[in-house]
Every structure is written in C-alpha cells, then in structure tokens.
VOVEX-554773 format. One record per residue: residue in one letter; x, y, z of N, C-alpha, C in turn. Coordinates in steps of 0.2 Angstrom, whole numbers, plus 5000, padded with zeros to 4 digits. Each point is the difference from the previous one (the first is absolute). Layout:
BEGIN
AXYZXYZXYZ;...
***
This chain:
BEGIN
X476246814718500550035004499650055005;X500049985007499750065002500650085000;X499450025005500450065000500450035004;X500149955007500749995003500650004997;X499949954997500349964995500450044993;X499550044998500050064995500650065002;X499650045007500550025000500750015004;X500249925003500449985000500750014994;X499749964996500250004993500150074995;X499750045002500250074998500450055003;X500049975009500750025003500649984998;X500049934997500549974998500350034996;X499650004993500350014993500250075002;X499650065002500250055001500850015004;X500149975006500650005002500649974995;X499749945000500750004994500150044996;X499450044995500250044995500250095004;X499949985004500550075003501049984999;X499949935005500549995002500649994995;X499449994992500350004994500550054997;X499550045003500050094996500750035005;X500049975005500550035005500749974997;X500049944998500749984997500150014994;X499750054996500050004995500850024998;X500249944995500750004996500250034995;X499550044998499850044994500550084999;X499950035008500450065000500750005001;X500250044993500550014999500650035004;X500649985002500450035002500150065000;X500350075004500350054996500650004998;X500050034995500450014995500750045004;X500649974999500550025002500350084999;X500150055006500350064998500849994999;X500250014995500650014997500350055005;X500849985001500149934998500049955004;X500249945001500049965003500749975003;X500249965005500549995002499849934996;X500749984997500049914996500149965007;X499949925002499949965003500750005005;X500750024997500449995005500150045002;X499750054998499950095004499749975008;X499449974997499549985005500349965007;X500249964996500549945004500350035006;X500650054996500450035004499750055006;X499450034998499750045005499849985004;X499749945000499749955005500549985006;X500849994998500349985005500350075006;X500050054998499850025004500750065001;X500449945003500850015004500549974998;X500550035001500749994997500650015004;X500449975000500850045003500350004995;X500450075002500550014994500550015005;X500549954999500549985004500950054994;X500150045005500850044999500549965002;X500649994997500549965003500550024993;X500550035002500849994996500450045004;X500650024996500550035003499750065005;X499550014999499850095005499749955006;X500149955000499749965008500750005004;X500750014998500550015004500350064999;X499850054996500450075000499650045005;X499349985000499650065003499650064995;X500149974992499950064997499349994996;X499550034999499549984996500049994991;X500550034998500350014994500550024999;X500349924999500749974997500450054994;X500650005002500250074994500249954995;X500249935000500149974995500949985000;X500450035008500649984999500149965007;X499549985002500249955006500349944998;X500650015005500449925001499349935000;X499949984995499549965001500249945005;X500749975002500249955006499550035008;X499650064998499650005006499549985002;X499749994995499449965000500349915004;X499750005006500149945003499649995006;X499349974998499649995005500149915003;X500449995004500049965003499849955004;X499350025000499549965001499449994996;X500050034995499649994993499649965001;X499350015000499449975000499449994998;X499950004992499450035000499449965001;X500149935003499649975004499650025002;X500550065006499650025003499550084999;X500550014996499550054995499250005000;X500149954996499349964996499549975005;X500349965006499549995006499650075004;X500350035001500050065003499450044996;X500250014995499550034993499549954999;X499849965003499649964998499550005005;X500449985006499650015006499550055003;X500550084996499750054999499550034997;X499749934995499450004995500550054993;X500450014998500450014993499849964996;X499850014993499649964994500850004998;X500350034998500749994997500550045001;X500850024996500450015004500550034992;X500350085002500050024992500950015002;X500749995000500650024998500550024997;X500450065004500150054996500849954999;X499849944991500749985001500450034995;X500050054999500550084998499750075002;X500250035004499850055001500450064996;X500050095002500550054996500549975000;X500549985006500649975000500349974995;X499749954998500249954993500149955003;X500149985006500149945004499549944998;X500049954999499749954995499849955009;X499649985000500049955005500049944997;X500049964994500049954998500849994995;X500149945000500650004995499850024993;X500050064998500050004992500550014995;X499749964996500749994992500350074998;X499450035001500350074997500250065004;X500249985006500150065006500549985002;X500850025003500449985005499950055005;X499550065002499950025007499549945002;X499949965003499749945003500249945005;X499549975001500049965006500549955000;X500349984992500449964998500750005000;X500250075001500550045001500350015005;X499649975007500150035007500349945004;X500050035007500449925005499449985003;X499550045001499349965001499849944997;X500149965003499949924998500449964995;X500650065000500649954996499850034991;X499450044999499950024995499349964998;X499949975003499749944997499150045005;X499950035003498950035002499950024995;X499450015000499750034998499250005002;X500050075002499250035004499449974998;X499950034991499750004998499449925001;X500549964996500049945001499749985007;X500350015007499850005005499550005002;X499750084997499350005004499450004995;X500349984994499549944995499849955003;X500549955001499849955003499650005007;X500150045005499850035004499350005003;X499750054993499350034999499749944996;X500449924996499649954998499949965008;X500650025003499849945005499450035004;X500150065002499450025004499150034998;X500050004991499350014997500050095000;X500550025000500150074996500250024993;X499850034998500150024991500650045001;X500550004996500850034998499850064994;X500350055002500250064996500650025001;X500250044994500750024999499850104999;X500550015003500150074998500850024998;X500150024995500450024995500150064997;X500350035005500250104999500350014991;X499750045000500150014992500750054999;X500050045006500650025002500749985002;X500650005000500649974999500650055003;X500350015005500650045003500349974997;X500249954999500549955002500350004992;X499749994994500049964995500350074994;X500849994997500150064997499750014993;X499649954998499550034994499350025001;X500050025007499150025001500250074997;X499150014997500250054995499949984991;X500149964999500349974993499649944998;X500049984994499749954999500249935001;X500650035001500149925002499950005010;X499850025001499949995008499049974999;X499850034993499349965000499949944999;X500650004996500249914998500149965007;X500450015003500249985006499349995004;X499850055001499350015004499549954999;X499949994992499349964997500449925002;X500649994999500549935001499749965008;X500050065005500050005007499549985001;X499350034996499449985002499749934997;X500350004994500049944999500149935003;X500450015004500649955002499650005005;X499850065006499649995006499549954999;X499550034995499349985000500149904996;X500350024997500449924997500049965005;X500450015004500449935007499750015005;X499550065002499750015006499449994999;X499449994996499550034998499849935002;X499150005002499650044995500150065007;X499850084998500050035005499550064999;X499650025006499250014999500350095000;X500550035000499950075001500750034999;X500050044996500850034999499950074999;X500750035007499950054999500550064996;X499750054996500650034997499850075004;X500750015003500150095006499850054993;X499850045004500050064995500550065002;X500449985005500850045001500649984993;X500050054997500549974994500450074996;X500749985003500450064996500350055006;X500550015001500650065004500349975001;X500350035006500949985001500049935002;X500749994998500349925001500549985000;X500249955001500750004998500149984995;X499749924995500050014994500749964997;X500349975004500549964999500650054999;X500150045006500450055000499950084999;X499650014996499950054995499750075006;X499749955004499850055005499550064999;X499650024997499650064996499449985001;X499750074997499249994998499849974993;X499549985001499849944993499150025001;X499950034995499250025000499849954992;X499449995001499649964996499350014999;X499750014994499349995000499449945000;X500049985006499949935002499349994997;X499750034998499450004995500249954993;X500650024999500350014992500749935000;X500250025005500549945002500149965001;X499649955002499649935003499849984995;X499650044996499649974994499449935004;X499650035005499849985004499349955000;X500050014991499549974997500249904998;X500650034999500449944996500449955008;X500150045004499950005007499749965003;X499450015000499449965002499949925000;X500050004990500049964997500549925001;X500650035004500149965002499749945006;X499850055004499749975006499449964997;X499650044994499649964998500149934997;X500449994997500149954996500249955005;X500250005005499949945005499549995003;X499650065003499349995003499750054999;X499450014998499550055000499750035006;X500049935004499750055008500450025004;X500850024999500350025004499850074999;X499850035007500050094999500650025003;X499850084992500850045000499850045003;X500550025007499850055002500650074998;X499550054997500550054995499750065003;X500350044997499850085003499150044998;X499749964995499450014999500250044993;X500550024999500150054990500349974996;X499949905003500049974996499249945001;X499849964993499649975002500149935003;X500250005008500149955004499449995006;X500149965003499449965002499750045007;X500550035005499850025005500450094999;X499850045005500250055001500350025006;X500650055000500350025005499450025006;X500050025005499450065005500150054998;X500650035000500350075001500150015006;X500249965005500550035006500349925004;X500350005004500649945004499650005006;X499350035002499950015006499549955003;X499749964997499549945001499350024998;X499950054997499250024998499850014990;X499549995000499550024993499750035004;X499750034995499750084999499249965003;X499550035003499450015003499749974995;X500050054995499849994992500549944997;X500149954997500249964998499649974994;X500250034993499849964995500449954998;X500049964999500349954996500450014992;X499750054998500350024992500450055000;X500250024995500650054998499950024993;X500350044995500150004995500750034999;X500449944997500850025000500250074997;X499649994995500350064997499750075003;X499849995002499950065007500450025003;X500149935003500850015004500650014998;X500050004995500750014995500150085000;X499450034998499850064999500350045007;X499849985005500150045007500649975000;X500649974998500749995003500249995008;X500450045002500049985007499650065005;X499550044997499650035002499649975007;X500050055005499549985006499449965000;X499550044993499549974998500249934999;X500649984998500049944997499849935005;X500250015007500249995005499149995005;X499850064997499349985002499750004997;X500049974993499649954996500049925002;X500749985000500349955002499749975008;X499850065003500049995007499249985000;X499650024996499150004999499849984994;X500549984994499749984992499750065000;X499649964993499550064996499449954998;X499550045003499549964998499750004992;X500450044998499750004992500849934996;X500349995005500749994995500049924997;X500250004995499849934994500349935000;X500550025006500149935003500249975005;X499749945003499849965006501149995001;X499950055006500950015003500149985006;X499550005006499950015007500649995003;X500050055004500850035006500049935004;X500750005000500449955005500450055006;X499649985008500550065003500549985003;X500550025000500849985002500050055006;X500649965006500050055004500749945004;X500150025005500449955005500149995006;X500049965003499549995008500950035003;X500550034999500550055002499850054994;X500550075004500050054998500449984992;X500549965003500449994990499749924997;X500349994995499949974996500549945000;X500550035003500349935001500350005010;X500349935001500050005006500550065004;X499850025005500850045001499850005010;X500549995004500049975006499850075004;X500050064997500150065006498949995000;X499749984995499350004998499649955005;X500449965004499849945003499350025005;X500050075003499550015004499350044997;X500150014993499650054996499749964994;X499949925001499749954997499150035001;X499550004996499450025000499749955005;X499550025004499649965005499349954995;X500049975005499349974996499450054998;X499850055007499650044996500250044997;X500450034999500350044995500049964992;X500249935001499749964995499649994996;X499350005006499450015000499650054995;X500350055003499850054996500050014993;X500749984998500249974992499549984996;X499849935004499949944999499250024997;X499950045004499050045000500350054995;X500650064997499950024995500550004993;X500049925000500249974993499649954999;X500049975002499349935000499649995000;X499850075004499350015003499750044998;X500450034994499850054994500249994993;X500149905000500049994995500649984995;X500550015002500850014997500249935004;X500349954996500549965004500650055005;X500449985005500249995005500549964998;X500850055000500849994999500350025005;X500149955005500150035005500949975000;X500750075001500649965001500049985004;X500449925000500249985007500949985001;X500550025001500750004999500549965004;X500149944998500549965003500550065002;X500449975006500550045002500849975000;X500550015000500749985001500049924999;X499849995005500149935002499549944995;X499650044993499649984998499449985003;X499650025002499349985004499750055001;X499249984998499750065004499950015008;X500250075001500150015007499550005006;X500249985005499449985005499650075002;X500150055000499550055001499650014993;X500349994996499549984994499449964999;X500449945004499549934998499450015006;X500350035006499450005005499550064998;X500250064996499550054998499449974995;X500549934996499549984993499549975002;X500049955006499649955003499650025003;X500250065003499450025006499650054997;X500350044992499550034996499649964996;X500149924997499649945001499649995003;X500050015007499449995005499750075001;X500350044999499450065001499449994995;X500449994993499549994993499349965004;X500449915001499649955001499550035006;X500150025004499650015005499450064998;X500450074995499650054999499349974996;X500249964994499549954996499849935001;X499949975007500049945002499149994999;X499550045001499450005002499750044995;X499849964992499550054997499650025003;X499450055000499449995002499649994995;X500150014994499649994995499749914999;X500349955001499749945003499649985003;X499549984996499350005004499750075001;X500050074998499750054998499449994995;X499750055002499250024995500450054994;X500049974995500450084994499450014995;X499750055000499550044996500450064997;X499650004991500350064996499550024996;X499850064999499350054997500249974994;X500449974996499749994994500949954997;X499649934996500649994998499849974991;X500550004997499949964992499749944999;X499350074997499449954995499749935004;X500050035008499749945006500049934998;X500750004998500349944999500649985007;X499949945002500549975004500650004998;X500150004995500650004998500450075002;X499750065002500350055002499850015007;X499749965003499550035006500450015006;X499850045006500350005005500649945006;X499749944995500549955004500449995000;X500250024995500750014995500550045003;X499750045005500550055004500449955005;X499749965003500349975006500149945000;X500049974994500149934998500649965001;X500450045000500849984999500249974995;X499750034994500149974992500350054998;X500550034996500450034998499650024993;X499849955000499849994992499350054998;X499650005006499350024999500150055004;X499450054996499850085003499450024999;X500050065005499550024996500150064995;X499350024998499950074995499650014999;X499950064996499650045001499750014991;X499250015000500150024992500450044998;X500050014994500650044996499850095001;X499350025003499950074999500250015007;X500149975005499950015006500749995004;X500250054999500850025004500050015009;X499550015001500050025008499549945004;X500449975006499549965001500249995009;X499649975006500149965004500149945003;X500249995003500149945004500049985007;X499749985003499749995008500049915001;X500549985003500349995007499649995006;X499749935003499750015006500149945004;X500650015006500149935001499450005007;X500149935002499549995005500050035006;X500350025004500350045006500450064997;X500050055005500650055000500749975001;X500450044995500649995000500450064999;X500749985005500450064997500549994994;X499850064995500550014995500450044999;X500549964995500750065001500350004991;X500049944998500250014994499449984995;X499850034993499849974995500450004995;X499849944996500649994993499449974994;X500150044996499649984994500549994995;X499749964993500349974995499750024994;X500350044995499650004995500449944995;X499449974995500249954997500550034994;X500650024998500550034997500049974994;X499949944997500049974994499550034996;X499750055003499550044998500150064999;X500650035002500250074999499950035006;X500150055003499950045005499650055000;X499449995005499550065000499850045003;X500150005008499750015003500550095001;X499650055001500550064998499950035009;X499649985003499750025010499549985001;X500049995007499749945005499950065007;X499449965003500050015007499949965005;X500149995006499849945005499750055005;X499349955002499750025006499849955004;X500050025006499749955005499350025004;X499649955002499450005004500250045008;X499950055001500150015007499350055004;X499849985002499450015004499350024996;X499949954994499750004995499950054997;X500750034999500150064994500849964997;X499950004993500649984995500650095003;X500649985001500450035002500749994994;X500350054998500349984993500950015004;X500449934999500750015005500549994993;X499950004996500550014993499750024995;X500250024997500250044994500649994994;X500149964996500549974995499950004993;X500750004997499750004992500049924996;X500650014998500149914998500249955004;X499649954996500249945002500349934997;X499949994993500549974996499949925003;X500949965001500149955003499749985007;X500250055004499750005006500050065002;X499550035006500250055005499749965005;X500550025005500050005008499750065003;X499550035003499750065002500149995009;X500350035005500250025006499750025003;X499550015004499550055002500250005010;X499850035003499950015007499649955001;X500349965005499449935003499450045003;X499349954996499450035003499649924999;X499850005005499549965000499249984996;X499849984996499350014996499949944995;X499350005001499849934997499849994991;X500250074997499950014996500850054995;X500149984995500450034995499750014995;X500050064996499850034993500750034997;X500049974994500550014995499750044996;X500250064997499550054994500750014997;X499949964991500250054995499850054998;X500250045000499850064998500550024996;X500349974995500150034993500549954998;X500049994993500249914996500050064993;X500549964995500350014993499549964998;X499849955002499449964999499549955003;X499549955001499949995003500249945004;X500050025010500449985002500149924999;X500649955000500249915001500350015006;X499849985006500349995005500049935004;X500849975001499849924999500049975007;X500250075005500049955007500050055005;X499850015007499850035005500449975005;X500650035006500049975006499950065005;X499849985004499850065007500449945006;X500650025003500250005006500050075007;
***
C-alpha cells in the first residue's frame, strides 16, 4: 500500500469512527420530572381550541342565569341549525365543540327519561328535538370532537340539595355519556348552591359541593366509558384540566401545568386561590393544566342588545397569544341566538381571527436556518440541535443532567423581520424550564427584547418587529435539565 493510499484510508476509518461516536444510541434519555401529563392529557393539549357553545332557555329570556322557573314553551329556535354551527367552528380551525346540554336552570336540551323540565315536554318540534343529538351528529359530520357540559347545579329540580337529586344527577350523566358519547371533554361548573326556585319552594339551598357530588365516584363514571375523556373540574378535585381563575381570555405569564389539590382545598374560595389556579405551582404533585374560558360576547349566552360588542379579531388575537401562546388550551364561547344559528357578526369576527392567526404564522423562518447550541446530551444526535426545527414532535433536544442553563442560536441566511417566537418544551417529560431570554443580532451587538418564565406546551413570545439575521434563546434557569422539542420564529 502506498502512502497515498494509507493515508486515504486513515481518513476514512477516522471519519467514520467519528461519525460513529456522533450517533451514539447509548445516551440515555432524561429521566422524567414528576409529574407528568398521561397521553390523553397530551392529546388534548395539542389540539389546541375549542367552543363552548351556550344555548337553553336564557337564549330567549335574556338572562345568563335561569332562576329555574321559566315557562320552558320558550325555548323555540326556529331555524335550528347546528350544521351550521359545526361548519362555522370548523372553518374557524375549532378542534371540537363542548354543550351546555343542562345548564343552572334544569332545562334539559335532550329528551331525558328522567326529567319532565325538557325538550320533550315543549312545542318545539312537536316534542320530538333534540340539541344534543343535533350537534353530535353535526361535529361527526364536519371532523369535530363533542363534549358535554352538565351544571352540577339545579334551579329548577325540588330535591336539589338531597340525595336523591345525586341520584338523579349520576342517572343524567349516565344517560348523556351513554346515547351521546364517545365524548372528548365534560365539563362540571363550579357555580353550585343559592337561590332557586326548586320546584316552587323558592329559597336558598347551600351545599358542600366538595362533600355532595361525592366527586370521586363522580368521575368514575365518566371513566368507565372512556378513559381519555378529560374532566374538567374545579382543580380540588383529581380531574384532568383546571379552571384559570378568571372568564377574561388569559393564563398567568407564569403558567405551570400542576397544581396540588389539597392545597387548593385548603385555600377555599380565597383570592390566593384564584392565583394559584391562574399560574399553578411549580412544586404541585399533579399534571392539571388550565383550560381558559372566556366568550367572544360580553355574556355567555346570546342576548341581541350584545350585537355590536362581539370581540374583534385583534382582540381575539390577543386571547389567542395569551391562552395558547402560554400554553393552556383555548375555550373560546361561541352562542347560537333566537333563531338558533350562530350570528353573522360572530361568524365574520371567527373567520377573519382565522386569517389573522394563518397570516401572523404563515412564514416560519426557522426553515432552512443554521441552529447551534453550546452544549447538548452526551453529543449524541439523538438530542442534538436538529431536533429543534425538524418538525418531529417527537424529537428534542437536551441538555446533560448537571447543566440547567443553556443557549440556542438561530441564523437564517438573510436578514429577516421578527415578530413572534414560539418554543415547545417536550411535556411527556415534565415541565422545566423555570425563565428564558430572547436576543437578537443588531449591529453586531446581541440585543435582549424578551424576558419570560415558562414555557411548558407552548409559548408564543411577541416582540416589537425588528429586523436581524440572528436569534438567541438563553435558559437561564430549568427544575432541570432543559427537553425542548420545537422552535418557530415568524
């Protein structure tokens, strides 16, 4: 052999054996920080968004809370359509559609066996609608998931209070989730207990709705038809998602994902309690994450004087960047009115807050970007920085185990203007990341235009458009060491 020849062949073997050492399959994953969201946890947060669609008798009183003694023959939406419902929410990019089919009133939207205040009882459609059914079928025709929400509360019913109104209660859900299901998300109100009518008795009626539901046994039912339906409960029970702590469209800056119920138990209806609910606890022992409720009107159900004070698409906007864009699905109401249809100043606000989204995030720049990071897990590809912008869900990077604070740089081939980043940490791995900063390149000095703590499911970060060829991500402080599974820069 000569010596060209030689050391040819030393470049060779060399290169492979690096190339070797580079894929090495040997390093370990890290070890998940407790606790952990289980897979339909995961499922549900990936989709995103929701409507929670309000409809019964308070869509013709005008009132948001049915005393329980409405002439129910009023309910008569005459052009009934949740076809259009379901198109609408669909068109609007909605992943599914949740129904209040019994709200405080008692008002039943389905014929059930065990209620005569119902849809069965009325001169709408001869006795023979029902809702429920309607916009099941509705949300199969157009590739939306069904939920039901089922007020725990009762105006209407003169054993609420008693145990046989829990009887009746567990009957209901049974029967809903029975005939309607399979259905991805139920929600129990945490308004429960005062005045009512109560099948005349007209009074106050208080309960320890901790203690009164039996909320364990409660569950149980929901489980025993499906497991991945998520309960959404008030958080001082062990149910899948938690309230935020306000009706206004926001999570807390800080957004942890956990809770520990019996915390909240402790604090009652204390303020604190409300902004725990509103930012978790980073130390809390179970994977809860906030669902935020809010409603594209002032009320919650339809009422015609409301007609000009329907939320704008940017005002949507804003929601949409702080519930989703900090991690929390996005319940956003949306309210058939009278004549049963969602209303045209509605339907034009949802559409064109759909094109704002589509347009805000139409242009990753991280696509075809240079991504460098000062250090990643045991210099294996298997964590390595490609894993940022790969579009694989599945793959991350990370950091060894001692090393909590790290960077990431971003370098697309031209200057670009930026306006949003959205990072992903991988969550089936616990949530770690505790604050962040973002810097951009500007006249060959790193310049720092954010400042954030958590990041969890996703964050959406919002900056003043600036122009730069250059983005740097710094954790700067992790529970442990940081899994982040995806980068976008628009």
């Amino acid at each position: 052999m000569n010596k060209t020849n030689y050391i040819m062949r030393s470049i060779i073997l060399l290169s492979l054996f690096f190339a070797f050492a580079c894929k090495r399959s040997d390093v370990l994953p890290p070890s998940p920080v407790l606790p952990v969201p289980n897979q339909h946890q995961v499922e549900w947060q990936e989709k995103e968004l929701f409507a929670f669609v309000h409809f019964t008798v308070n869509t013709f009183t005008g009132k948001e809370w049915g005393y329980g003694d409405e002439n129910p023959d009023i309910f008569d939406p005459v052009y009934f359509n949740p076809d259009q419902w379901a198109k609408v929410l669909k068109d609007a990019g909605f992943k599914g559609a949740i129904l209040t089919a019994k709200h405080h009133d008692g008002f039943c939207l389905w014929p059930s066996q065990f209620a005569s205040h119902s849809v069965k009882n009325i001169s709408w459609m001869g006795g023979k609608g029902d809702v429920v059914a309607g916009l099941k079928d509705a949300c199969a025709k157009h590739g939306l998931e069904f939920g039901i929400y089922l007020s725990p509360w009762d105006r209407n019913r003169a054993d609420y209070a008693s145990s046989a109104y829990i009887e009746y209660y567990k009957n209901q859900l049974n029967e809903l989730i029975s005939s309607y299901g399979p259905i991805f998300e139920i929600w129990f109100d945490g308004a429960n207990g005062g005045d009512g009518y109560y099948g005349g008795a007209r009074e106050m009626r208080k309960i320890d709705d901790q203690v009164y539901y039996n909320w364990p046994q409660t569950f149980k039912i929901v489980r025993s038809y499906n497991p991945k339906t998520i309960i959404r409960g008030d958080a001082r029970s062990a149910s899948d998602s938690r309230w935020c702590g306000n009706e206004e469209g926001y999570i807390g800056e800080t957004n942890w994902n956990m809770v520990t119920p019996d915390s909240l138990i402790a604090l009652g209806k204390d303020k604190k309690r409300l902004e725990v609910l509103n930012s978790g606890d980073e130390r809390g022992n179970v994977w809860m994450p906030a669902e935020v409720d809010v409603s594209i009107r002032p009320g919650w159900f339809y009422h015609e004087s409301e007609d000009s004070l329907v939320k704008t698409p940017d005002e949507l906007f804003d929601i949409y960047l702080n519930s989703i864009g900090r991690g929390s699905p996005l319940l956003l109401n949306v309210a058939p009115d009278k004549r049963g249809l969602i209303p045209e100043p509605d339907v034009q606000s949802l559409l064109l807050w759909k094109k704002k989204i589509g347009d805000a995030f139409a242009n990753n720049l991280t696509i075809g970007a240079k991504v460098t990071v000062d250090s990643y897990r045991g210099k294996s590809n298997q964590f390595a920085a490609v894993n940022l912008t790969d579009g694989n869900k599945e793959t991350y990077w990370a950091t060894d185990d001692n090393i909590i604070s790290s960077s990431i740089e971003l370098e697309f081939e031209k200057p670009q203007q930026v306006q949003y980043v959205l990072i992903q940490e991988n969550i089936k791995l616990g949530q770690r990341v505790k604050s962040f900063t973002i810097e951009v390149l500007q006249n060959g000095q790193w310049e720092q235009v954010a400042n954030a703590t958590t990041i969890g499911y996703k964050r959406i970060i919002r900056i003043n458009p600036v122009e730069t060829e250059k983005v740097k991500i710094n954790i700067t402080g992790a529970k442990a060491c940081p899994v982040i599974s995806n980068i976008e820069i628009y």
